[in-house]
C-alpha positions in Angstrom: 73.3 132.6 159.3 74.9 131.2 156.5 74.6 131.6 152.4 76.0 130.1 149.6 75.4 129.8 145.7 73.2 126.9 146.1 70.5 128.8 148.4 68.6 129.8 145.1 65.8 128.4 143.4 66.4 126.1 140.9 67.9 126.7 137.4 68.8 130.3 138.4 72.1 131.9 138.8 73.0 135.0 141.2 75.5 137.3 139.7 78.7 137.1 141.4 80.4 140.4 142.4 83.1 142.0 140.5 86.0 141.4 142.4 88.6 141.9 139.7 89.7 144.9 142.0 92.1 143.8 144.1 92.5 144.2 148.1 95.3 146.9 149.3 98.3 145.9 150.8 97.2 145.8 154.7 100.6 146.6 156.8 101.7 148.0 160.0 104.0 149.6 162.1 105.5 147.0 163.8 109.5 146.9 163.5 110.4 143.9 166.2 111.4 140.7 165.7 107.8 139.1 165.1 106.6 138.1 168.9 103.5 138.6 170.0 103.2 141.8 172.3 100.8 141.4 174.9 98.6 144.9 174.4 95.3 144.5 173.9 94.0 145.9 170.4 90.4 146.3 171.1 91.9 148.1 174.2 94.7 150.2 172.3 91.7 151.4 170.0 89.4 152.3 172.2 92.6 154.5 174.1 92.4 156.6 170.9 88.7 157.4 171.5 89.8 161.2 171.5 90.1 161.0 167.8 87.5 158.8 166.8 88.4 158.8 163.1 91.9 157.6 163.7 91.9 154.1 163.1 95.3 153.0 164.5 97.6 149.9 163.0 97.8 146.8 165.3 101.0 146.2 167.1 101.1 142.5 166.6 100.8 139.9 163.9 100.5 136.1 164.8 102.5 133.8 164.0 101.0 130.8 165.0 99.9 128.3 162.5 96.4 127.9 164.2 95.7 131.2 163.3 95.5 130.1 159.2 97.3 133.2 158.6 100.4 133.4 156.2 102.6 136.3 157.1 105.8 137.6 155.3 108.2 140.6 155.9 109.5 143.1 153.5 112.0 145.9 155.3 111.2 144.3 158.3 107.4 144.8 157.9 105.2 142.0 158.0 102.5 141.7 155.1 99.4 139.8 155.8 98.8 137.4 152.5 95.5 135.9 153.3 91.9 138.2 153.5 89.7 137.5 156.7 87.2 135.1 156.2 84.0 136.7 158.3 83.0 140.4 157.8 82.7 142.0 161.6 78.9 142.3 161.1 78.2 138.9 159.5 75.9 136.8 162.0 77.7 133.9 164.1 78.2 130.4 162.0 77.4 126.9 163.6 80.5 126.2 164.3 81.3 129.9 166.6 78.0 129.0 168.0 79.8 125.7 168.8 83.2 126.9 170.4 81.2 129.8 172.1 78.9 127.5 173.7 81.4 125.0 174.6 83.7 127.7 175.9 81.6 128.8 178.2 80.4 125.3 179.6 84.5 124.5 179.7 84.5 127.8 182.4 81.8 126.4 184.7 83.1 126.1 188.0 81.8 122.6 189.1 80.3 120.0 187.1 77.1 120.6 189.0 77.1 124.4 187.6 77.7 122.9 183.9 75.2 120.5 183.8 72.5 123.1 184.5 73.4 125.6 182.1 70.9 126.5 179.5 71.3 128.7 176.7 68.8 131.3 176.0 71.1 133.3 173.2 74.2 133.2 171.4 74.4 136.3 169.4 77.3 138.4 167.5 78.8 140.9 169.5 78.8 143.7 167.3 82.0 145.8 166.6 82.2 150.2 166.7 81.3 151.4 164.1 85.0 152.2 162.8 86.1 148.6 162.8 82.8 148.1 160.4 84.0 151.0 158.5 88.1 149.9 158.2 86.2 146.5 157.1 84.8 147.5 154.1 87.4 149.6 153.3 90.4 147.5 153.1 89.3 144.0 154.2 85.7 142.8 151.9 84.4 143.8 148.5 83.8 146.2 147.2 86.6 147.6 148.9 85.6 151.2 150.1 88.6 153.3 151.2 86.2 156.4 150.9 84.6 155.4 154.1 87.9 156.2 156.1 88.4 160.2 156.9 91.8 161.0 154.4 95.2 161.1 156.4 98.7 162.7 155.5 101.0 160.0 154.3 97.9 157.6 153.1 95.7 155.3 155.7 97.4 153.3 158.3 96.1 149.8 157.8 96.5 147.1 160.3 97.5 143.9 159.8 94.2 142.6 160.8 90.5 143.0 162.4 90.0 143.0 166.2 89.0 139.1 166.9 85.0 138.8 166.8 83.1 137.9 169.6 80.2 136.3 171.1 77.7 137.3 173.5 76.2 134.4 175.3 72.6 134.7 177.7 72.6 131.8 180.1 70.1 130.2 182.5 71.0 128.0 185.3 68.3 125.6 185.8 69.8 125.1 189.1 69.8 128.4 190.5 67.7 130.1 189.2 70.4 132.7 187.5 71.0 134.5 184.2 74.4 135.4 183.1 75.7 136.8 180.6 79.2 135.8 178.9 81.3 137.3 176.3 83.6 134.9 174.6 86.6 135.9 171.8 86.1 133.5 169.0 89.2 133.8 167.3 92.4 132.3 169.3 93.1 128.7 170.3 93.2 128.7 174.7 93.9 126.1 177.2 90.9 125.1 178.7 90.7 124.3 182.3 89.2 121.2 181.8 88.8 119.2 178.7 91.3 120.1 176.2 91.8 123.2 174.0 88.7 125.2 173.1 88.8 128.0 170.1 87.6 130.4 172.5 88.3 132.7 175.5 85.9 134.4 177.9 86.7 137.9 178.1 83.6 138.7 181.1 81.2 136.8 182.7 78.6 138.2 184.7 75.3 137.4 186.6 72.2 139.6 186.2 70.3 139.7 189.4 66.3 140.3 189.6 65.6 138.9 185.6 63.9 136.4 183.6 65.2 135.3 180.4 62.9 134.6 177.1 61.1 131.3 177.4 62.5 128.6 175.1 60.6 126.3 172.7 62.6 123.2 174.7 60.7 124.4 178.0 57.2 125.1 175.9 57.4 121.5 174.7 58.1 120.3 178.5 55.5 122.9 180.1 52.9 120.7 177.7 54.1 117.6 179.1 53.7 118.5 182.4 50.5 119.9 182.6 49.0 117.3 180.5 50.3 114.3 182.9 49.0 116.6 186.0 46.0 114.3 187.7 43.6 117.2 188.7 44.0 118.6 185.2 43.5 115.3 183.4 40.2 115.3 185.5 38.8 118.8 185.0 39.3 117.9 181.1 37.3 114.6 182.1 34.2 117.6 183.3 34.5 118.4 179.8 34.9 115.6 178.3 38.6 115.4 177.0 40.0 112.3 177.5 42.0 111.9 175.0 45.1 114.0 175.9 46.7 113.9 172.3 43.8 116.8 171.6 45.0 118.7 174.2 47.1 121.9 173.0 49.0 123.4 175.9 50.1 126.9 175.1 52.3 128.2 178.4 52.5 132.1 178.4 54.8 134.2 179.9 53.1 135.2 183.1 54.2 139.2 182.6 54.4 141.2 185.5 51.0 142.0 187.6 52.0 141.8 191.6 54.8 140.8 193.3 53.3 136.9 192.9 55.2 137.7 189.4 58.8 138.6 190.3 61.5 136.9 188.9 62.5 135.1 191.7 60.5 132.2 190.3 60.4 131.4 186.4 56.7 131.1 185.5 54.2 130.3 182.6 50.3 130.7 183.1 49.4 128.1 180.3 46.2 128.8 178.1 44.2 125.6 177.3 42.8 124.7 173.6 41.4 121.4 172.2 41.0 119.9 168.8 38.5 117.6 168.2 39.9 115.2 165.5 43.3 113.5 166.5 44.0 112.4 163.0 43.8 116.3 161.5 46.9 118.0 162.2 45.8 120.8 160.2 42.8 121.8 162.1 42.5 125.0 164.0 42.9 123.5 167.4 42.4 127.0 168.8 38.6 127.0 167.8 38.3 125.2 171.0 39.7 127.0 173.7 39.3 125.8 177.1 37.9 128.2 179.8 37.8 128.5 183.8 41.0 126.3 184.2 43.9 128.7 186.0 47.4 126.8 185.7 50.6 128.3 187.2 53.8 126.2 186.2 57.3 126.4 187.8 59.5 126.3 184.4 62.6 126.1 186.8 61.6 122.8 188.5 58.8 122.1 185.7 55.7 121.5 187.7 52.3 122.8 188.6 52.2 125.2 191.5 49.1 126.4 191.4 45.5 124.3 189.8 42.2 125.9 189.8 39.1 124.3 188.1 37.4 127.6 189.1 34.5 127.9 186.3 32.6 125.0 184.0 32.6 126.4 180.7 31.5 124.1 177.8 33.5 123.7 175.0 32.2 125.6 172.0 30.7 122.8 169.6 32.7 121.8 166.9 32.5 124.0 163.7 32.4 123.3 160.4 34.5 125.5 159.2 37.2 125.0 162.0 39.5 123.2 159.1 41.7 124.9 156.7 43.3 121.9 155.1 43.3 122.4 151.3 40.5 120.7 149.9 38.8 120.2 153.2 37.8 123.9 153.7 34.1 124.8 153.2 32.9 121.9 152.2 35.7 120.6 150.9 35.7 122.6 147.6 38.6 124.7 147.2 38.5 127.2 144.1 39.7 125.9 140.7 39.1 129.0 138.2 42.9 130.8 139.0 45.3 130.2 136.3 48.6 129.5 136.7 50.7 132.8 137.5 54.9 132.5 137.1 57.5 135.2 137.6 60.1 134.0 135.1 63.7 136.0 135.3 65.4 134.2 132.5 68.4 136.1 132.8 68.2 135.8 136.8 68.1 138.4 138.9 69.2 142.5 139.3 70.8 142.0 142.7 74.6 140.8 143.4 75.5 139.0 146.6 78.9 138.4 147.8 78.5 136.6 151.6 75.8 138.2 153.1 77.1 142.4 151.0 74.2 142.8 148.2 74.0 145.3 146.1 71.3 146.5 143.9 70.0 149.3 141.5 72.7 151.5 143.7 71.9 150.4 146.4 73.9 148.3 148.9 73.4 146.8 152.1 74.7 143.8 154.4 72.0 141.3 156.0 72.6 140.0 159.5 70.4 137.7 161.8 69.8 137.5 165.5 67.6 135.7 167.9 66.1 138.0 169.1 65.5 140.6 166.4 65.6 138.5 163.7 66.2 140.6 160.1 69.1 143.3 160.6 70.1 145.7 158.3 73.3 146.9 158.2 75.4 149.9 156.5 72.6 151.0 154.3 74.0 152.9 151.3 72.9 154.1 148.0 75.5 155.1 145.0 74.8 158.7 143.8 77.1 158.8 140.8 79.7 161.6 141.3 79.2 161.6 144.4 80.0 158.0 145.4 78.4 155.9 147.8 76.7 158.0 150.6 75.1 156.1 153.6 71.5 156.3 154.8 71.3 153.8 157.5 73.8 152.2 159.7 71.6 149.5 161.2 67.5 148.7 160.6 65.4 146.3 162.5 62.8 145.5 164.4 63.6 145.7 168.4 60.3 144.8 170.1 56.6 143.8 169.7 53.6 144.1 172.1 50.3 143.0 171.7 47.7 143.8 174.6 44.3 142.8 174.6 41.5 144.8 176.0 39.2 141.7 177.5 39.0 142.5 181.4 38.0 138.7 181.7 40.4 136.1 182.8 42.5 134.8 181.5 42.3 137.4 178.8 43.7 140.4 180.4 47.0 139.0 181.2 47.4 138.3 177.4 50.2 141.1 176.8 52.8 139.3 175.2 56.3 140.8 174.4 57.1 138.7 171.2 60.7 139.3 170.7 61.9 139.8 174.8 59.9 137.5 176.1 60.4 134.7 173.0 62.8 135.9 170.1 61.3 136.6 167.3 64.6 135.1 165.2 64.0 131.9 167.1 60.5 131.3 166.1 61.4 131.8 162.5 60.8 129.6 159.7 62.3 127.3 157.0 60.5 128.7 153.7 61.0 125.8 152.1 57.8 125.0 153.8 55.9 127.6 152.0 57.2 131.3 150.5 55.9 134.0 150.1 58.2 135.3 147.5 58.4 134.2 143.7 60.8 134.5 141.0 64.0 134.4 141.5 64.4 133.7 145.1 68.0 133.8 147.3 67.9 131.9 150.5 69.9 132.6 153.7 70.4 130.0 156.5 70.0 130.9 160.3 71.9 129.7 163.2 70.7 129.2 167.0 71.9 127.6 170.0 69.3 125.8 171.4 68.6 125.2 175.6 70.7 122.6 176.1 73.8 124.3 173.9 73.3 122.5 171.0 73.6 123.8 167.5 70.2 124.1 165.3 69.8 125.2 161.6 66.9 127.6 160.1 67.1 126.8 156.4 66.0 129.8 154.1 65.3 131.3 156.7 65.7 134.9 154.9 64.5 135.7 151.6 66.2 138.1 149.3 64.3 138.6 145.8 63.1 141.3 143.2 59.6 142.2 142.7 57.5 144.2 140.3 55.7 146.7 141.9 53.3 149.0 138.8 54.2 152.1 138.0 56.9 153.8 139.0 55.6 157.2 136.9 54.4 157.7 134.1 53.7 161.0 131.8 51.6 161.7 128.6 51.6 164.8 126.7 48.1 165.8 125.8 49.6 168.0 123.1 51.9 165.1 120.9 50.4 162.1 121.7 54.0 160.8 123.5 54.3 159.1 126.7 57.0 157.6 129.1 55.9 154.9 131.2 58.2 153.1 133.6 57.8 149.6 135.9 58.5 150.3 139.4 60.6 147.6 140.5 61.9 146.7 144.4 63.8 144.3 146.2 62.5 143.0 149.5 64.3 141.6 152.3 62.1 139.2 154.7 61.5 136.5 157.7 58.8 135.2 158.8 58.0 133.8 162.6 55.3 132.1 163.9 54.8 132.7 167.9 51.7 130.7 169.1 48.5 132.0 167.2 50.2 134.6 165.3 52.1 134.4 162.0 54.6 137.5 161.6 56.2 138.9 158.3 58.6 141.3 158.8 60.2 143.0 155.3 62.4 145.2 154.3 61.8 146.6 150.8 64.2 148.9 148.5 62.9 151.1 146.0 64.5 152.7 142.7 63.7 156.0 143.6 65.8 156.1 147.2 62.7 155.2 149.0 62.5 151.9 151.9 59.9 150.9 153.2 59.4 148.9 156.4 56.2 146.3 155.8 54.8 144.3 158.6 51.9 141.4 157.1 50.1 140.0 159.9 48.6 136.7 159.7 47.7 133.2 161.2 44.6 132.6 163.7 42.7 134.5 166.5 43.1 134.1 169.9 39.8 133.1 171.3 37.8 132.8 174.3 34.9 130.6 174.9 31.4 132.0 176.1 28.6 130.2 178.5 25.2 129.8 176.5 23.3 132.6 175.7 26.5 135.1 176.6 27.8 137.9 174.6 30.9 140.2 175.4 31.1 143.6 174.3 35.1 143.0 174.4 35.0 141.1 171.5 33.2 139.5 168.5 31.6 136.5 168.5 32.6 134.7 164.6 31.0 131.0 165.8 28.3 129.7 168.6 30.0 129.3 171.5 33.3 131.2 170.5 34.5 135.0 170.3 37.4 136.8 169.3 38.4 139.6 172.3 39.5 142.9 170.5 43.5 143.6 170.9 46.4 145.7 169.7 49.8 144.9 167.7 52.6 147.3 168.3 56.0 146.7 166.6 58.8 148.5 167.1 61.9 149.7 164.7 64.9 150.7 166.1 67.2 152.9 163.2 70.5 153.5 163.5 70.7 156.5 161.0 73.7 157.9 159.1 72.4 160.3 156.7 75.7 161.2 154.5 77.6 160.4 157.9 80.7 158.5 157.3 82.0 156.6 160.5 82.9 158.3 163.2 80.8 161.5 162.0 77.8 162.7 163.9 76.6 165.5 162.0 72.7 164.3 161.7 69.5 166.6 163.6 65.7 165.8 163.5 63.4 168.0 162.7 59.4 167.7 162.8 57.2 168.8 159.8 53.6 170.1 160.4 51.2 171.5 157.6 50.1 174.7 158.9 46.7 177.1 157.8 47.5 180.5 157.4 45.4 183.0 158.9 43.2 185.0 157.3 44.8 188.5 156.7 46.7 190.0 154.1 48.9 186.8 153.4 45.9 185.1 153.0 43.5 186.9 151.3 41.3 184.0 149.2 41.8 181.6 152.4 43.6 179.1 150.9 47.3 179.5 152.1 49.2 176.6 153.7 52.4 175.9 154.4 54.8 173.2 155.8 56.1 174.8 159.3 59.9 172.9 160.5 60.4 172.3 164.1 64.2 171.0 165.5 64.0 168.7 168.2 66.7 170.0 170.1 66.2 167.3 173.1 65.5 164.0 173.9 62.1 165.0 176.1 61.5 167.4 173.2 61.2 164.3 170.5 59.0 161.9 172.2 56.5 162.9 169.0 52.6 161.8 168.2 51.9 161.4 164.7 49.3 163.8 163.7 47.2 162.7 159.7 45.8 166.2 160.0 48.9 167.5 160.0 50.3 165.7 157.7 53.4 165.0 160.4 56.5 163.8 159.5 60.3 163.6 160.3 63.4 164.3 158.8 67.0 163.4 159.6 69.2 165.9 158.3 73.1 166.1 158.0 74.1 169.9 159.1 76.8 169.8 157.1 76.2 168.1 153.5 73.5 170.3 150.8 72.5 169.2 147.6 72.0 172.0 144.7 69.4 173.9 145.7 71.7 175.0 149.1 69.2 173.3 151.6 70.5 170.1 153.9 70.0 166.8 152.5 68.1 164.4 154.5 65.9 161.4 154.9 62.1 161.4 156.3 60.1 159.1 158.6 56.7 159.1 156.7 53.6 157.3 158.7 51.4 154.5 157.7 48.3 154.4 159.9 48.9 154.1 163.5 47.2 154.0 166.5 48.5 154.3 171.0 47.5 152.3 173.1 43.8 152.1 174.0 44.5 150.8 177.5 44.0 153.5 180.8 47.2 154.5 182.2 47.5 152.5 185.4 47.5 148.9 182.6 49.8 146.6 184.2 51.2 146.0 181.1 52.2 149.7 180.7 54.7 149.5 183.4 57.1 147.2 181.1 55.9 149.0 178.1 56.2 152.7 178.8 57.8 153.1 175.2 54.0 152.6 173.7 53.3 156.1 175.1 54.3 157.6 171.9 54.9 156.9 168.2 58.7 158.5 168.0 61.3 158.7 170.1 64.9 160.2 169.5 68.3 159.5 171.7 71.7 159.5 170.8 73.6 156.7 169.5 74.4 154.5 172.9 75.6 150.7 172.1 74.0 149.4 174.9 70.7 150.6 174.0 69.9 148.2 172.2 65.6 147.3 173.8 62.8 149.5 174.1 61.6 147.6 177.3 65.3 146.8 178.9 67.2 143.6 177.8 65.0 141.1 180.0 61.0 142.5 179.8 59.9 139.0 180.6 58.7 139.2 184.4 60.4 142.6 185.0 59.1 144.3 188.5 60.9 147.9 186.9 58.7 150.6 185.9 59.8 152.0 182.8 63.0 150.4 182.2 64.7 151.3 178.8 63.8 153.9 176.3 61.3 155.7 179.0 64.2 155.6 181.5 66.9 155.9 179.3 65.6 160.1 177.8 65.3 161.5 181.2 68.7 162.2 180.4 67.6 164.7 178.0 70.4 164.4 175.9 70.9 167.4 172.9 70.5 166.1 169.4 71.4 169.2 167.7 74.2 167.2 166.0 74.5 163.5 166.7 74.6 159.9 166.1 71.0 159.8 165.6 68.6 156.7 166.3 65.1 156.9 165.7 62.8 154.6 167.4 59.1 154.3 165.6 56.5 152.8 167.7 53.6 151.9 165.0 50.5 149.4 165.7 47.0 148.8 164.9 44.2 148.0 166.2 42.4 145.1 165.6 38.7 144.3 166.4 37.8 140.5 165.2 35.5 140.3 162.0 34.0 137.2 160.8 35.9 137.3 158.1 38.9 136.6 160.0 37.9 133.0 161.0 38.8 130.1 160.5 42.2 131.9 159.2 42.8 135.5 159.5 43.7 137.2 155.8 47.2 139.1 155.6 46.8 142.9 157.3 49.7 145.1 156.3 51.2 147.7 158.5 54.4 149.7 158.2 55.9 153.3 157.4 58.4 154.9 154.9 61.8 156.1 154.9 62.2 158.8 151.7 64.9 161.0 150.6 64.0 164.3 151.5 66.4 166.8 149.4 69.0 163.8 149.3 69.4 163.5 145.7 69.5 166.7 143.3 66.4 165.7 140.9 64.4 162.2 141.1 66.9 159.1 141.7 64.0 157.4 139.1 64.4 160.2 136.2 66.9 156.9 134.8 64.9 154.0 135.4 65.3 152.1 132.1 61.8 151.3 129.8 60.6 148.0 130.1 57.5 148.4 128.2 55.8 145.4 126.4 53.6 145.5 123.5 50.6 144.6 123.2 48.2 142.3 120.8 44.5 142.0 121.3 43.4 139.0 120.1 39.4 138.7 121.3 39.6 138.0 124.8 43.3 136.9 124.7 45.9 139.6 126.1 50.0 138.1 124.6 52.3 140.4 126.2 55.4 140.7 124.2 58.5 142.8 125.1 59.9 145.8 122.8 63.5 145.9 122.5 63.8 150.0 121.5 62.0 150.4 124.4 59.5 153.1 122.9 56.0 153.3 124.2 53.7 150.8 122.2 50.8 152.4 119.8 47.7 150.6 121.5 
């Protein structure tokens, strides 16, 4: 990922940080005579694990000019004179994506083994979370020095960051293999073979018994192939599909249902959908879907393995309203009575961005990107005046997506894909210059990918920072004078959007002036359909056109957060506890029957926190920090607050259950692990194990009385076709709250400043006009 100033929208200005404050002199230890020892200094830190908060100096400083580091030496202690360029958590740039890549090819042991490599991934490999911390501290702006535990004789600095690194998933065509490579990023090596490469491979290893995702390269060829088959050309002929161009190809991971799905072959069970003008590209293509043809490809060897014309369905006829080109749609008369609407900022924006560090309305925050995930939120942190900056979060995302259908029919039942194992949502998301979203001032942030071959690929905008209004924030009149205090809520969303076949995804991240974020899911883009014979109707679905019917299905989503709730690095002083409204009995407590109270439960356990939400109990969850209070004497913490939510509908035994066992329940709690990272296990695509990853992974039954606490929130919905949600399926929102629970000692809002405007009513005619002294208008 990648930003810069001119990622804005036009004629706007972001406002720089304020960097006037310089960096600290960064020194070590080091008394030789300036060569390089040969200790590790990833290794020497992690010897010092027994006291995590000790961030020791580096025992080296390079001297080589490839390094772009000036050095000089004052008593015999060298001074580093130049800051370092990438912040440990910012996301991979082209051109590490490059040497990583080509690293890793370079190591190949034969030319046969290199020309067969494909590359499903090339993400950051992210550092503990006390390098992160000595990064902020002494390395980037703002410069934090807080976030380091105090020491006797002042910090110990070192000279520099441990190298970063990138973590590579690769597929060899020939083989059949995944492996997975970690490459240093930072030193200039001796290839074996073709020169010098900016890169080192620190492991390599091969993962027996998996599948990686499915890549849009092998999507596009799957197409191909299945399109240039003879017997399928021919059962489109039955049909009368000739024309191959309308043919839309769709291959789908082919899951895990017998042992005909192990991962000792790479497969796609293609669904089949047909347009019916070749010179439309905006026409729903999948209001023709094509039934009773079974296709099993070979994405290894990319052919057709299995072909089964097994049932003559006729295409549904075509339907008028199939077309959602502007102008074109109903008739072709769009709507022409909506006046223009603009968000003008004319003094730009509220928010400060320095790289990919924002900060706004005290809040700050870094954004990272990876293929898989997608949006990352790193080192969440809100600025509580005296008290300084005091973290919330440590990382926020989304980790994994199912969505099952409840159609018993083929080919409907094995529709259970896992959007971000099986695909990446990050891959699949889009350049918003082709259509936002967001207005006002808008700031754009650039994605990078490898792509199958090893190639480099671009996302432009691909994330979207900006400010919205969002009503009131509160508001109070007294009855008595006549006075009032209003004030405009206002928020600052974070957001990407991916598109993976049918399905349009938004995924945002919103920040609120009061200490409240929210996580916001919009779902979009166009049903899945199925076709029916003449005269049929399935109770597993609705039927929105002759001849065509939406099955009924389920979207889960699922956030993985990294908490820190006034946890500095290195601290793990954060518990869970669950909140239930409780009735109290009649009796003498209780005498008018109309006693209830909130009832606190600790979840001591991992078993113990694998948690339903209950609405009738108004259930809830709340990360404390056993060792920080606020005024009042009682811990400060954060709560999980639910949207609607739903489990899966499906009976036990579902196929799809074995790779999803972390559907079972909304919450689940473990302690901080860094390699548990995926609900479902790294590789869910074709996976034979029952229960791998979270389900798996709390058997352990780890304490979390005081911890490095992650929260994973399983939240979904239910979705059961309407008319209305054809020929294009309006946004549906889904998400859940995080909100300061006895974090702050009064309301963060009480100092929202007025933004009022005055009003003058002129007949129908409503000027707004704003009020500098920012009293409340007389109306």
């Amino acid at each position: 990922m990648a930003t810069t100033q001119e990622k804005t929208t036009p004629n706007c200005c972001i406002k720089p940080l304020n960097n006037k404050k310089k960096p600290p002199q960064l020194v070590h230890d080091w008394k030789g005579s300036g060569s390089e020892p040969s200790q590790d200094p990833i290794r020497k830190r992690e010897s010092a694990a027994a006291n995590p908060t000790l961030i020791r100096p580096l025992e080296s400083l390079p001297q080589s000019p490839t390094t772009n580091t000036t050095t000089s030496s004052t008593k015999g202690i060298p001074v580093m004179l130049r800051a370092q360029s990438s912040h440990p958590l910012d996301p991979l740039t082209a051109a590490e994506i490059s040497v990583a890549v080509s690293t890793v090819r370079a190591a190949g042991a034969t030319p046969e083994v290199r020309d067969s490599m494909r590359f499903v991934e090339a993400a950051l490999v992210e550092p503990d979370k006390q390098v992160v911390a000595l990064a902020d501290a002494y390395f980037f702006p703002p410069f934090q020095p807080s976030l380091l535990p105090r020491m006797k004789g002042g910090p110990i600095i070192p000279s520099k960051l441990p190298p970063r690194r990138a973590r590579l998933v690769v597929y060899n065509k020939r083989s059949n293999e995944t492996s997975v490579w970690i490459v240093e990023l930072s030193e200039v090596h001796a290839a074996t073979r073709g020169g010098h490469h900016r890169g080192k491979v620190i492991a390599s290893k091969v993962v027996p018994n998996v599948q990686p995702p499915m890549d849009a390269e092998e999507y596009a060829e799957c197409e191909a192939v299945v399109k240039d088959f003879p017997p399928f050309r021919e059962a489109m002929k039955k049909r009368g599909i000739e024309d191959m161009d309308l043919v839309m190809v769709d291959p789908w991971c082919a899951g895990y249902h017998s042992e005909a799905d192990a991962p000792s072959r790479r497969l796609a069970k293609p669904l089949i959908f047909c347009r019916t003008e070749s010179d439309c590209p905006m026409e729903n293509g999948y209001a023709r879907p094509v039934e009773g043809i079974h296709v099993l490809v070979d994405m290894q060897n990319m052919v057709v393995i299995e072909f089964e014309d097994r049932k003559l369905v006729p295409l549904p006829p075509a339907d008028p309203l199939r077309n959602y080109t502007a102008g074109e749609t109903r008739g072709g008369v769009d709507r022409s009575d909506v006046k223009p609407l603009q968000i003008v900022q004319p003094e730009g924006p509220s928010f400060r961005v320095n790289g990919h560090f924002v900060e706004w309305q005290k809040w700050n925050f870094r954004i990272g990107f990876t293929p898989r995930e997608g949006l990352i939120i790193y080192s969440v942190a809100y600025v509580d005046g005296s008290r300084g900056r005091r973290p919330v979060a440590h990382r926020l995302s989304f980790v994994e997506m199912v969505v099952p259908y409840g159609d018993p029919n083929d080919p409907h039942y094995r529709k259970n894909a896992f959007d971000a194992g099986e695909d990446g949502l990050g891959k699949n998301s889009h350049s918003l210059k082709k259509g936002c979203d967001c207005l006002g001032f808008i700031k754009y942030f650039d994605a990078h990918f490898t792509n199958f071959t090893g190639g480099v690929e671009t996302i432009e905008n691909c994330v979207c920072l900006h400010e919205e209004d969002h009503g009131i924030l509160w508001k109070h009149q007294d009855w008595r004078t006549g006075l009032a205090e209003v004030r405009r809520s206002r928020r600052l969303s974070v957001s990407f959007i991916c598109t993976v076949a049918n399905y349009e995804y938004a995924f945002f991240w919103h920040f609120y002036q009061d200490g409240k974020i929210e996580a916001e899911i919009k779902l979009t883009g166009i049903l899945s359909l199925g076709a029916l014979q003449p005269g049929e109707v399935r109770k597993y679905g609705t039927t929105i056109a002759p001849g065509l019917y939406a099955p009924v299905h389920q979207h889960f989503f699922v956030a993985r957060m990294d908490m820190a709730v006034d946890c500095r690095p290195g601290e793990t002083f954060n518990q869970v506890v669950e909140v239930n409204v409780k009735v109290e009995e009649p009796g003498k407590n209780n005498v008018h029957n109309n006693a209830f109270y909130a009832e606190e439960e600790l979840l001591r356990s991992e078993l113990q926190a694998m948690r339903d939400c209950n609405p009738l109990s108004a259930r809830h969850w709340i990360v404390r920090n056993t060792r920080t209070v606020n005024r009042t004497g009682q811990l400060t913490g954060y709560k999980l607050v639910p949207g609607s939510n739903c489990l899966p509908l499906a009976g036990s035994e579902a196929k799809f259950l074995r790779r999803a066992a972390f559907l079972k329940h909304n919450l689940w709690v473990t302690p901080y692990a860094k390699d548990e990272m995926y609900p479902g296990g790294e590789f869910p695509n074709q996976n034979p194990r029952v229960g791998e990853g979270l389900a798996t992974w709390v058997k352990q039954d780890r304490s979390l009385e005081e911890t490095d606490i992650v929260l994973w929130y399983v939240f979904g919905v239910t979705h059961i076709p309407r008319l209305e949600d054809w020929p294009v399926m309006p946004v549906e929102h889904i998400g859940f709250m995080l909100m300061p629970h006895g974090f702050f000692n009064c309301s963060p809002a009480v100092d929202v400043a007025p933004n009022q405007s005055e009003l003058d009513v002129k007949d129908t005619v409503v000027a707004a006009k704003p009020i500098q002294n920012g009293l409340l208008s007389k109306l």
